[in-house]
LUMKE-852429 format. One record per residue (C-alpha): x, y, z negated; residue number from 0. Coordinates in nm, 4 decimals. Layout:
<nodes>
<node><xx>X</xx><yy>Y</yy><zz>Z</zz><i>NUM</i></node>
...
</nodes>
This chain:
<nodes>
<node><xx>9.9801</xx><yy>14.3028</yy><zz>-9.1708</zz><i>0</i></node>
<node><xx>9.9642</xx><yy>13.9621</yy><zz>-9.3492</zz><i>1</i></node>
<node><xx>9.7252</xx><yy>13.6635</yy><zz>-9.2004</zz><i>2</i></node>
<node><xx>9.4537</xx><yy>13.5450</yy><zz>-9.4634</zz><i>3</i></node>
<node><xx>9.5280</xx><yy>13.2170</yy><zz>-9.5254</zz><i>4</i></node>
<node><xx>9.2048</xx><yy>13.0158</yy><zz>-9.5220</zz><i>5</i></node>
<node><xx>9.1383</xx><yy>12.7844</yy><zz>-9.8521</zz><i>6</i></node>
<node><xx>9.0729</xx><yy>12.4863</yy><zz>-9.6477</zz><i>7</i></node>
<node><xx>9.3724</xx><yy>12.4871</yy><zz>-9.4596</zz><i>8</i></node>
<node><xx>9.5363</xx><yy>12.1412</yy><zz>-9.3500</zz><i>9</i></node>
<node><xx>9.9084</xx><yy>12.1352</yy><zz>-9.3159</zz><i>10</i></node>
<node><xx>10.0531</xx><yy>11.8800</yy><zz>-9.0875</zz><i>11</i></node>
<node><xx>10.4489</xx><yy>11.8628</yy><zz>-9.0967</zz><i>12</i></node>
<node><xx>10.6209</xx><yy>11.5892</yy><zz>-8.8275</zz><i>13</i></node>
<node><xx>10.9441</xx><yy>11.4856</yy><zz>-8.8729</zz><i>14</i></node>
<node><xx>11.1477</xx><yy>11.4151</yy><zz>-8.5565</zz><i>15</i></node>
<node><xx>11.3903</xx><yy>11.2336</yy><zz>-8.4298</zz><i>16</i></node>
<node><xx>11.4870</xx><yy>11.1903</yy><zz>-8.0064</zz><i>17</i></node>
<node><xx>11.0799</xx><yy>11.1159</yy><zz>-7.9823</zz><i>18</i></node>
<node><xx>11.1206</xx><yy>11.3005</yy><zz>-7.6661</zz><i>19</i></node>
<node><xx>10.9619</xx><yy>11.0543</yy><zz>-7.4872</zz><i>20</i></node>
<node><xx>10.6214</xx><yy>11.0353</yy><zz>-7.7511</zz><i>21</i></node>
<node><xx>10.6122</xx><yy>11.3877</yy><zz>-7.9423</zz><i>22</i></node>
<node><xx>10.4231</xx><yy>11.5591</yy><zz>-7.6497</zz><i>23</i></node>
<node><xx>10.1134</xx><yy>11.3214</yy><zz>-7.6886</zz><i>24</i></node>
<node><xx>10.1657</xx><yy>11.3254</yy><zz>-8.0762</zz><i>25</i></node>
<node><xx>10.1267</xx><yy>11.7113</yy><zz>-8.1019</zz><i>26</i></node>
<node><xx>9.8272</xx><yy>11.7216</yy><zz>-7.8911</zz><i>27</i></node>
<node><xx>9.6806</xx><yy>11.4461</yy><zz>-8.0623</zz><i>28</i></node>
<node><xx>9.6983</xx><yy>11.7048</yy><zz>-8.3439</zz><i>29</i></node>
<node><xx>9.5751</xx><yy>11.9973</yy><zz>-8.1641</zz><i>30</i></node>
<node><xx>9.2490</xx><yy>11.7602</yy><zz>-8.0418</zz><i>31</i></node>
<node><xx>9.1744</xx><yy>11.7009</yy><zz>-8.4120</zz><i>32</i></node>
<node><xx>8.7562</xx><yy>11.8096</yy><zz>-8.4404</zz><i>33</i></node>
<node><xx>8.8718</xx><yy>11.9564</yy><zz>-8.8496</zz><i>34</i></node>
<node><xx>9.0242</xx><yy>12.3271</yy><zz>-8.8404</zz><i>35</i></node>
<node><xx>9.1982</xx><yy>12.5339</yy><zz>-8.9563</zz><i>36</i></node>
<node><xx>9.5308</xx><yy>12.3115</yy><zz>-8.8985</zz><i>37</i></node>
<node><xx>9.8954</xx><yy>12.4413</yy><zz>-8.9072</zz><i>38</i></node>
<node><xx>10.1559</xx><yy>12.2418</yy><zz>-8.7649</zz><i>39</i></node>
<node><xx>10.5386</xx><yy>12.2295</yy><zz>-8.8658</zz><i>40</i></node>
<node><xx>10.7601</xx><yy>12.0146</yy><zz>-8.6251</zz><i>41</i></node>
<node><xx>11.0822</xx><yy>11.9774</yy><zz>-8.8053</zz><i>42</i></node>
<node><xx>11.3546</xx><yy>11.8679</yy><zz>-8.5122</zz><i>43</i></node>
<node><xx>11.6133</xx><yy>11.6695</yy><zz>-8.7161</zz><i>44</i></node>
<node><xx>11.8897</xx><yy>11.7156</yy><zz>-8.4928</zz><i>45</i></node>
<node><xx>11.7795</xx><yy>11.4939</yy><zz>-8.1600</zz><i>46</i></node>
<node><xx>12.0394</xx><yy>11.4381</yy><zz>-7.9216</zz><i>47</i></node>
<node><xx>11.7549</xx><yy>11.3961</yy><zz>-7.6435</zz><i>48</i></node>
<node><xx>11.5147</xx><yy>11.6438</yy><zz>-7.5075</zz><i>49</i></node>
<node><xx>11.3052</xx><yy>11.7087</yy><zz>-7.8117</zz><i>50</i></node>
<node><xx>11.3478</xx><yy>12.0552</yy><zz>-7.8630</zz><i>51</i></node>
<node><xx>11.2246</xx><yy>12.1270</yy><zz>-7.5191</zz><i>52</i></node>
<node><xx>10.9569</xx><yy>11.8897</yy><zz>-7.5043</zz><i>53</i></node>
<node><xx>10.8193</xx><yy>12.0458</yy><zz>-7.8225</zz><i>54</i></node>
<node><xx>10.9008</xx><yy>12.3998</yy><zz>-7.7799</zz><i>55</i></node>
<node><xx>10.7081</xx><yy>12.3794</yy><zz>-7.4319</zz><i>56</i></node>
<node><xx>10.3905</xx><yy>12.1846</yy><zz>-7.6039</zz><i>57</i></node>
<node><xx>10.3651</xx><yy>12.3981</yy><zz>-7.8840</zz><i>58</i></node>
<node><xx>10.3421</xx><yy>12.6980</yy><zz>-7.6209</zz><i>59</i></node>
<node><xx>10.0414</xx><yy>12.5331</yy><zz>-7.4850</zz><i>60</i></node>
<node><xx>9.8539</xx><yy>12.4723</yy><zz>-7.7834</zz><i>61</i></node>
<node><xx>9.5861</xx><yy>12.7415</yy><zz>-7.9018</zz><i>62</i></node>
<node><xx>9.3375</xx><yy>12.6090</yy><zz>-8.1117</zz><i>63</i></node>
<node><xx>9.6176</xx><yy>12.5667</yy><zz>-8.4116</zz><i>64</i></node>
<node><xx>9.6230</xx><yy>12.8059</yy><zz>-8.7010</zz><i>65</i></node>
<node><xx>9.9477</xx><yy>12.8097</yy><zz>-8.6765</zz><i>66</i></node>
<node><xx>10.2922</xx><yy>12.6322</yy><zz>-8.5481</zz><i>67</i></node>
<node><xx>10.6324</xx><yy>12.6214</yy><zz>-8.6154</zz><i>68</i></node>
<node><xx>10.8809</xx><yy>12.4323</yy><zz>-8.4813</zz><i>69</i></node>
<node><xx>11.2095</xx><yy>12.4228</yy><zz>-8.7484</zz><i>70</i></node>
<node><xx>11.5481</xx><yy>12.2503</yy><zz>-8.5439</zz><i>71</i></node>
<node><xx>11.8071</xx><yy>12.1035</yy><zz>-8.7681</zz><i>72</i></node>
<node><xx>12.1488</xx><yy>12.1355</yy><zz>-8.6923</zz><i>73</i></node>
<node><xx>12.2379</xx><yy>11.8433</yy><zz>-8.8760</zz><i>74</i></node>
<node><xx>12.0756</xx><yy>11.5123</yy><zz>-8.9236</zz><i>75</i></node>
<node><xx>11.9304</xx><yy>11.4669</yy><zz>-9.2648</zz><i>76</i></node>
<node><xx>11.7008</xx><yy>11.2040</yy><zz>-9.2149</zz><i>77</i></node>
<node><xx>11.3618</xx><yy>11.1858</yy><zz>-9.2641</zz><i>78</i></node>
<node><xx>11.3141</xx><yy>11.2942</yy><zz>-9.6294</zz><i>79</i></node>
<node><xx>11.5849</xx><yy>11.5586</yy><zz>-9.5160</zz><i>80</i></node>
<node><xx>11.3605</xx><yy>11.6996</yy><zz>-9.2967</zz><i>81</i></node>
<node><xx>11.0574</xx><yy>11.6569</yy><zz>-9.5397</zz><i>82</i></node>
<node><xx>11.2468</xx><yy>11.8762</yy><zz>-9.7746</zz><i>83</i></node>
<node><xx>11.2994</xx><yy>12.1905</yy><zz>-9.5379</zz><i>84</i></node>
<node><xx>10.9302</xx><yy>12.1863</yy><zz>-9.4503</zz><i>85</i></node>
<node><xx>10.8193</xx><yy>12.2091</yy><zz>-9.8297</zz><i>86</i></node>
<node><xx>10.9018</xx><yy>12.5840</yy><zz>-9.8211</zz><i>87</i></node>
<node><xx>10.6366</xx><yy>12.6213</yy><zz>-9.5378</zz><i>88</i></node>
<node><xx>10.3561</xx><yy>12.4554</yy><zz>-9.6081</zz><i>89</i></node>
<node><xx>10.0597</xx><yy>12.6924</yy><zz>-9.7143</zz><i>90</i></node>
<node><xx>9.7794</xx><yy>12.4080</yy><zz>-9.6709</zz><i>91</i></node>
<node><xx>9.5553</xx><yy>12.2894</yy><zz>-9.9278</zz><i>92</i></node>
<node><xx>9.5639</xx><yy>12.0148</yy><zz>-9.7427</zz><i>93</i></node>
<node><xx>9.8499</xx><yy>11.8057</yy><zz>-9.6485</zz><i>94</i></node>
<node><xx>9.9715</xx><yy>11.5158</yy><zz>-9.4548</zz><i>95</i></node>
<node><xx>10.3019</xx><yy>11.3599</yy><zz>-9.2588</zz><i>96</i></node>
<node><xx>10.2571</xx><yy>11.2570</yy><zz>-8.9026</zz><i>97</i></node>
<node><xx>10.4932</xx><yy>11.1082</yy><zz>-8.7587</zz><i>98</i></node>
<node><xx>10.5695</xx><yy>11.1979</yy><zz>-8.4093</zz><i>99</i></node>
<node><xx>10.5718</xx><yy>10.9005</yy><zz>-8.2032</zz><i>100</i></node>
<node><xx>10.1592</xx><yy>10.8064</yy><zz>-8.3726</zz><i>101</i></node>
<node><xx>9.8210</xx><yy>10.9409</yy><zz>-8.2598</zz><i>102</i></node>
<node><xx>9.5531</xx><yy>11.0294</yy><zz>-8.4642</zz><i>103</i></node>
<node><xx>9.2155</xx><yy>10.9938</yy><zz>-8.3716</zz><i>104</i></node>
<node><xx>9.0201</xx><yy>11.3099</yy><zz>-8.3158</zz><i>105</i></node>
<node><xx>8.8250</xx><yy>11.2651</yy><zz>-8.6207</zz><i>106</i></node>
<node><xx>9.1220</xx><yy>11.1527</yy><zz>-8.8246</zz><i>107</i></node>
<node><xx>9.1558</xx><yy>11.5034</yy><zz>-9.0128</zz><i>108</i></node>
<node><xx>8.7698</xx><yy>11.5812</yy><zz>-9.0503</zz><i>109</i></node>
<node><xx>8.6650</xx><yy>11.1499</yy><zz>-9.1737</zz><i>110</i></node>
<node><xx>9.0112</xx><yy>11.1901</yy><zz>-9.4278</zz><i>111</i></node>
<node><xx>8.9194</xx><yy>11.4836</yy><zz>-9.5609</zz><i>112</i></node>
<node><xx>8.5548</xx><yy>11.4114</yy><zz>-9.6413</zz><i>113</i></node>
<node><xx>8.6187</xx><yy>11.1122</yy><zz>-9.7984</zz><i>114</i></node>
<node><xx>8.8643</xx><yy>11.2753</yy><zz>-9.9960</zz><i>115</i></node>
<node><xx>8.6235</xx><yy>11.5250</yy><zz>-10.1431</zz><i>116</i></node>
<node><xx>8.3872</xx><yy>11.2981</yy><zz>-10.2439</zz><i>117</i></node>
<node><xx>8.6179</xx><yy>11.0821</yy><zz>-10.3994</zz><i>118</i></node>
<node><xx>8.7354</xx><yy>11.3525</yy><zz>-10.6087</zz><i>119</i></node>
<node><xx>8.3897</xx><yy>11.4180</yy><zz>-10.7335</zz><i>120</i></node>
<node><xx>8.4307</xx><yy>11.0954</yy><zz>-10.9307</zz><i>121</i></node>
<node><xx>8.7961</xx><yy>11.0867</yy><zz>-10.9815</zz><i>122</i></node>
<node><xx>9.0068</xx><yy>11.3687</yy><zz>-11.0045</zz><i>123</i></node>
<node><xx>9.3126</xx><yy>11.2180</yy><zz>-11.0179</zz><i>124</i></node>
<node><xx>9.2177</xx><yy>11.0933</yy><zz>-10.6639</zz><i>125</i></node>
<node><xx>9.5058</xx><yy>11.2871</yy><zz>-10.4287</zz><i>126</i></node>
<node><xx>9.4976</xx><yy>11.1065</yy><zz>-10.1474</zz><i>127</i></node>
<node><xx>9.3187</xx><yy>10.9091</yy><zz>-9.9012</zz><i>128</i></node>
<node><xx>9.5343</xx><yy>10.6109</yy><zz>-9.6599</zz><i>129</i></node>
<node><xx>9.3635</xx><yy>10.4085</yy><zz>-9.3861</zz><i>130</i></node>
<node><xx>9.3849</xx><yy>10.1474</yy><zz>-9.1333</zz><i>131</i></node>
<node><xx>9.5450</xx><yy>10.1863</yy><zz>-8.7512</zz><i>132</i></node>
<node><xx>9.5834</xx><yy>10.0348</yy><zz>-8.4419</zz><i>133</i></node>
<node><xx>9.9068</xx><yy>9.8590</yy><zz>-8.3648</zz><i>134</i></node>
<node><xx>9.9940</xx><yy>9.9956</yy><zz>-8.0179</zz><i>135</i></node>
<node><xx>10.2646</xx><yy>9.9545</yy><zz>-7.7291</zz><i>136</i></node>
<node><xx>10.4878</xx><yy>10.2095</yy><zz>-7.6114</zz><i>137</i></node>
<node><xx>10.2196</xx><yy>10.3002</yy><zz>-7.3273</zz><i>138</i></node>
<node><xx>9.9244</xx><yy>10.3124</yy><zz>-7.4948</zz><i>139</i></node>
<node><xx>9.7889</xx><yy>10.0115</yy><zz>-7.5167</zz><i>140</i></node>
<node><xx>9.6451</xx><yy>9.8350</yy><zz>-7.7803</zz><i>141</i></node>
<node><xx>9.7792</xx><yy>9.5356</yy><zz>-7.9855</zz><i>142</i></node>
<node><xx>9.6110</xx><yy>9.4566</yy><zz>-8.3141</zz><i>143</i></node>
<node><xx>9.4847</xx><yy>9.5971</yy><zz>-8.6158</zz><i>144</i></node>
<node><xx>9.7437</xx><yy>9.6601</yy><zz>-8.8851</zz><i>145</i></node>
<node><xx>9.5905</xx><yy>9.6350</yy><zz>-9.2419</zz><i>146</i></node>
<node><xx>9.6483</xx><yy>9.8000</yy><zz>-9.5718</zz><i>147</i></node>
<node><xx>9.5028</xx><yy>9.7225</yy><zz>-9.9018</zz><i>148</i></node>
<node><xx>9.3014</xx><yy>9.8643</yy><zz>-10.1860</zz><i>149</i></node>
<node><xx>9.5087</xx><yy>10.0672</yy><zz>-10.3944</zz><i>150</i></node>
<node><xx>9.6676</xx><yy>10.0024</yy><zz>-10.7061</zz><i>151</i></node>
<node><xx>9.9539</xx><yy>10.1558</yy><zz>-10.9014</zz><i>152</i></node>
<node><xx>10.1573</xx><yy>9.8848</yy><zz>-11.0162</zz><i>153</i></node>
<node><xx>10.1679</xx><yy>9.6792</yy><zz>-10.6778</zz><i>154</i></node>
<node><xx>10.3358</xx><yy>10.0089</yy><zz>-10.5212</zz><i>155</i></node>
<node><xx>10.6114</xx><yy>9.9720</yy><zz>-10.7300</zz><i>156</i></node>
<node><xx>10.6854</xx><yy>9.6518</yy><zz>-10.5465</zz><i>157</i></node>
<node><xx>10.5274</xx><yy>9.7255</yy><zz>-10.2044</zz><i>158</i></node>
<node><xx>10.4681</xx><yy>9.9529</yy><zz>-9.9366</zz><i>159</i></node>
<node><xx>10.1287</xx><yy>9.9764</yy><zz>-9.8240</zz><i>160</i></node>
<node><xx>10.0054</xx><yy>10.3663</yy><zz>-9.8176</zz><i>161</i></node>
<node><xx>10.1408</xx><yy>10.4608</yy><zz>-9.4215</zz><i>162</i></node>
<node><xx>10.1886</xx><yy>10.7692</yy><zz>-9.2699</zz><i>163</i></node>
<node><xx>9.9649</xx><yy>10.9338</yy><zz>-9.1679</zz><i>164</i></node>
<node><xx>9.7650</xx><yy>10.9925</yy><zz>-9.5127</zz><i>165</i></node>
<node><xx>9.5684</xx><yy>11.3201</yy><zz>-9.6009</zz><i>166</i></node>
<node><xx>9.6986</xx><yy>11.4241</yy><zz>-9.9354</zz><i>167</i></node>
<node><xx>9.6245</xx><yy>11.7069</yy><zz>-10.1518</zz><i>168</i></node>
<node><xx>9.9515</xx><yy>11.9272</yy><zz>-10.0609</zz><i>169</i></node>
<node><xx>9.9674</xx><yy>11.9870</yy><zz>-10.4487</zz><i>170</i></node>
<node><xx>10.0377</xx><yy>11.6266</yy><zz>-10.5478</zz><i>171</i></node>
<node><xx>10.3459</xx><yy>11.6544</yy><zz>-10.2405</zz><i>172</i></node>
<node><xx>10.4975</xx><yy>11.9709</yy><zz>-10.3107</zz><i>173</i></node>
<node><xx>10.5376</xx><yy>11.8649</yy><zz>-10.6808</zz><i>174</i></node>
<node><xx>10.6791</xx><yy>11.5803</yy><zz>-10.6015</zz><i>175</i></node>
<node><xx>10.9873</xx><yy>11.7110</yy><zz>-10.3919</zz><i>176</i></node>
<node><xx>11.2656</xx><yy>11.7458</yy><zz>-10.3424</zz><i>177</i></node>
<node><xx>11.2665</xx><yy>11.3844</yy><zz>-10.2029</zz><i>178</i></node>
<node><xx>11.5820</xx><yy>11.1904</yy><zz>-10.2095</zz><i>179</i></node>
<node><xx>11.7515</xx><yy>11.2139</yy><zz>-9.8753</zz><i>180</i></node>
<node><xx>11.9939</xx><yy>10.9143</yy><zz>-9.9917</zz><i>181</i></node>
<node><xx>11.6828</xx><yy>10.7366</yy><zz>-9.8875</zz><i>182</i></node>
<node><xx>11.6675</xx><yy>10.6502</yy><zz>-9.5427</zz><i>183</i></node>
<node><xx>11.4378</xx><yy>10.3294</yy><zz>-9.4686</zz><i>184</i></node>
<node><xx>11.1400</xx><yy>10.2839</yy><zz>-9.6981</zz><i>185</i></node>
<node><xx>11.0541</xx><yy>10.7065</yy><zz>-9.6700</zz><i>186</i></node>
<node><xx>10.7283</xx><yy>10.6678</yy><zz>-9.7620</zz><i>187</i></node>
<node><xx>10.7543</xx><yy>10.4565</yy><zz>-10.0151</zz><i>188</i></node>
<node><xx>10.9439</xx><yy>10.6775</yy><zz>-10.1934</zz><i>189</i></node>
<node><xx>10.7109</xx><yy>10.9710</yy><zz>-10.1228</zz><i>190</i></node>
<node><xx>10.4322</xx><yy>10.8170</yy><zz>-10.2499</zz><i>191</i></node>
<node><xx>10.6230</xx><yy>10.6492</yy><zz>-10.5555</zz><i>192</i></node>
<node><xx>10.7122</xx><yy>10.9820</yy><zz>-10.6774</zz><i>193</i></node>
<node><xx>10.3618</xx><yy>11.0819</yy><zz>-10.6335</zz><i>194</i></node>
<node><xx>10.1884</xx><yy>10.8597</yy><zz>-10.8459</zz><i>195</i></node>
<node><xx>10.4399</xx><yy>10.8409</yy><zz>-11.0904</zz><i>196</i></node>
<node><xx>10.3091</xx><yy>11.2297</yy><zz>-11.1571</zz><i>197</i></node>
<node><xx>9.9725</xx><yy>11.0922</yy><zz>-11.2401</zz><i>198</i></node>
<node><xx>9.7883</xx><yy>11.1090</yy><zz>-10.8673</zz><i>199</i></node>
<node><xx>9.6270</xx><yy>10.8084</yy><zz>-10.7244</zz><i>200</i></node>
<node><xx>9.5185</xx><yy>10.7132</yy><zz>-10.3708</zz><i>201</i></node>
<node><xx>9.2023</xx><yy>10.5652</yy><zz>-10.2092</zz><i>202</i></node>
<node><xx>9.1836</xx><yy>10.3313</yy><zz>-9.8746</zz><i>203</i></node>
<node><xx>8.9360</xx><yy>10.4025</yy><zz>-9.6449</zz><i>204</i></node>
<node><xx>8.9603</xx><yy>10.0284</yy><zz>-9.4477</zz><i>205</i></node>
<node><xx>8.8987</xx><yy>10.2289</yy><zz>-9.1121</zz><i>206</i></node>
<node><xx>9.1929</xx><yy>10.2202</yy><zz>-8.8004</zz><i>207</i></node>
<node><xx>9.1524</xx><yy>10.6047</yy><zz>-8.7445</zz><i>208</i></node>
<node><xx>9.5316</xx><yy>10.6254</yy><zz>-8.6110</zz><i>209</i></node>
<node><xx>9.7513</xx><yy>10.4957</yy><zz>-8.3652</zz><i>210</i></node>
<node><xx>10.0943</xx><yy>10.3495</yy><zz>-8.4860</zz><i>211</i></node>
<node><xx>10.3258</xx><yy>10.3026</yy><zz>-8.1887</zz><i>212</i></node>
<node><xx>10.5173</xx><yy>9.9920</yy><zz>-8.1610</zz><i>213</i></node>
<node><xx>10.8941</xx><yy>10.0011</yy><zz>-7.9972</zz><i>214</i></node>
<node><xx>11.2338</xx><yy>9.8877</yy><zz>-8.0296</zz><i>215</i></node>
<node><xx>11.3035</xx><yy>10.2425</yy><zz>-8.2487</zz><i>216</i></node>
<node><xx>11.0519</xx><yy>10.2285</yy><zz>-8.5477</zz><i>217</i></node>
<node><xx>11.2515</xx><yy>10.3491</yy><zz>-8.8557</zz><i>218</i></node>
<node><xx>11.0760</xx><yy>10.0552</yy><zz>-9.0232</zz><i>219</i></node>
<node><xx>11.1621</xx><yy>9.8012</yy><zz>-8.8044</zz><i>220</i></node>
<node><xx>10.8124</xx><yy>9.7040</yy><zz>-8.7931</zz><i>221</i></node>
<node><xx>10.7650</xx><yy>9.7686</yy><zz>-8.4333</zz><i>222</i></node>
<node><xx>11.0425</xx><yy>9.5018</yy><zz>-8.2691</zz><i>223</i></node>
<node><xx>10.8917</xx><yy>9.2354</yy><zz>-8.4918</zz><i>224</i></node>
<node><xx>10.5437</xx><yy>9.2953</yy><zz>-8.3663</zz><i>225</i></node>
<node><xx>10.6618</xx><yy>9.2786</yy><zz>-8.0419</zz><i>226</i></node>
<node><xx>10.8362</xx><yy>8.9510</yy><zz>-8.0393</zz><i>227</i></node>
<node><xx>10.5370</xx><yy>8.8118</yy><zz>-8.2248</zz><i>228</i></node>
<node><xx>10.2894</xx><yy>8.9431</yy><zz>-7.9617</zz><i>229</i></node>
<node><xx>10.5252</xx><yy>8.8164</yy><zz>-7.6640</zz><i>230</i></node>
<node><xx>10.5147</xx><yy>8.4551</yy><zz>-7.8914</zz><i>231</i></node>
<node><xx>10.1456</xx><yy>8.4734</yy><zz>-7.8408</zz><i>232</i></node>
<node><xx>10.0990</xx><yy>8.5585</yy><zz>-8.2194</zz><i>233</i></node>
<node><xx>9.8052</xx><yy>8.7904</yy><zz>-8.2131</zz><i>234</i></node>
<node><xx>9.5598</xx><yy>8.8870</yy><zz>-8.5122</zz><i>235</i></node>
<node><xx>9.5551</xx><yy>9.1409</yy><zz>-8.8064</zz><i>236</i></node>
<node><xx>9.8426</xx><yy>9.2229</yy><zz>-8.9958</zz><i>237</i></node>
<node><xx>9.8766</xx><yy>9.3338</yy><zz>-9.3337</zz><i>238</i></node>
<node><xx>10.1187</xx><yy>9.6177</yy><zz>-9.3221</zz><i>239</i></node>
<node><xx>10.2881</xx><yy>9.5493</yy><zz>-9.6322</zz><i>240</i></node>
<node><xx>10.4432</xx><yy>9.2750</yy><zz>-9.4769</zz><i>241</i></node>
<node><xx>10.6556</xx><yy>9.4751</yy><zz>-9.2797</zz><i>242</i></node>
<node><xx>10.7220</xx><yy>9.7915</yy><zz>-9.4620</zz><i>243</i></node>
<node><xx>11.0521</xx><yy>9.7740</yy><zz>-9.6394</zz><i>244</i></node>
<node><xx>11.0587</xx><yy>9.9187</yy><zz>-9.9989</zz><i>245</i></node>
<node><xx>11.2985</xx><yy>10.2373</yy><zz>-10.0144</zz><i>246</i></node>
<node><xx>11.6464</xx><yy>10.1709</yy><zz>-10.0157</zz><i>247</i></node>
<node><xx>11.9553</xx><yy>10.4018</yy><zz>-9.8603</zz><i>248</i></node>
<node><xx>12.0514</xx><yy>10.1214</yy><zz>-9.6603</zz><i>249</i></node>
<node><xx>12.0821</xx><yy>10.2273</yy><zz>-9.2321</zz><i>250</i></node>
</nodes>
């Protein structure tokens, strides 16, 4: 017997990588979400901590999912690596990258979505709608607003500005892979690069409906500079951009 699979379906893949320590809280953060239906893909890509456990014994717990599945690597690929192997599993309509050391809000899936409905009323070439967070520590708490921008096409070729996590039409992604696993800093740059280039176009809702973690271990780098400016006594809103690097293959 096959499962329906409902039209409005959300798919939510996480990439991970020896998040041990955060993927617990990110996974329930996903299973609190008010929107359903939601399946959720946790792609392991090869941690050398206890990520596999942590996850395996999380996702066991959860019950108000769709659907899970939790895909371990035996090799590291990177993130876009691990992107890749998740394409072949996503059955969503809807679809959108978390990574797994962020929170969303529990309205993060349900506000995204509307918004991105009724944009596409207007504009159909609308596929995707990006938002603002909350800059937080390694515990939890909370250290300023981080700030994208209104979109526009051209300035993405020079800047990264849409984040992760962004509710996407899973159309606009899966035609857009494979994704270049040279790539390894800059991942979502070069998602969303390859995205537009097919024609799609994003929308910012100027709301901090997510949590972006700041540590030592952000791919980006992003969260070590915050963190020495916040020790300095530099507080206030910053513009993301700032801090995102443009893709590159450089480690």
């Amino acid at each position: 017997m096959t499962t329906e699979i409902p039209a409005n379906l959300l798919t939510v893949v996480m990439p991970n990588y020896n998040y041990g320590r955060f993927i617990d809280e990110a996974i329930r953060s996903v299973a609190a979400q008010t929107y359903a239906p939601i399946e959720l893909i946790v792609v392991d890509d090869a941690s050398t901590d206890d990520s596999v456990a942590v996850a395996t014994e999380t996702l066991s717990k959860v019950t108000n999912l769709f659907d899970t599945k939790l895909i371990a690597l035996p090799e590291n690929v990177g993130k876009l690596g691990a992107l890749n192997r998740a394409l072949a599993h996503v059955r969503g309509e809807y679809f959108m990258i978390q990574d797994s050391d962020d929170l969303l809000t529990p309205e993060y899936a349900s506000r995204t979505i509307t918004e991105l409905v009724e944009a596409r009323k207007t504009d159909p070439t609308i596929g995707f709608i990006y938002t603002d967070c909350m800059l937080v520590s390694q515990t939890g708490e909370i250290l300023d607003r981080g700030k994208s921008t209104a979109f526009d096409a051209k300035m993405l070729e020079e800047y990264s500005f849409v984040p992760e996590p962004a509710m996407c039409l899973a159309k606009p992604v899966l035609e857009a892979g494979p994704y270049d696993e040279a790539i390894r800093k800059g991942t979502k740059h070069h998602k969303w690069r390859r995205i537009v280039a097919n024609g799609w176009n994003g929308k910012h809702l100027a709301e901090p409906i997510f949590y972006y973690r700041m540590h030592d271990k952000n791919l980006s780098g992003i969260g070590k500079r915050v963190i020495e400016e916040v020790e300095k006594g530099q507080r206030g809103h910053r513009i993301l951009s700032g801090y995102w690097p443009t893709q590159t293959t450089q480690r």
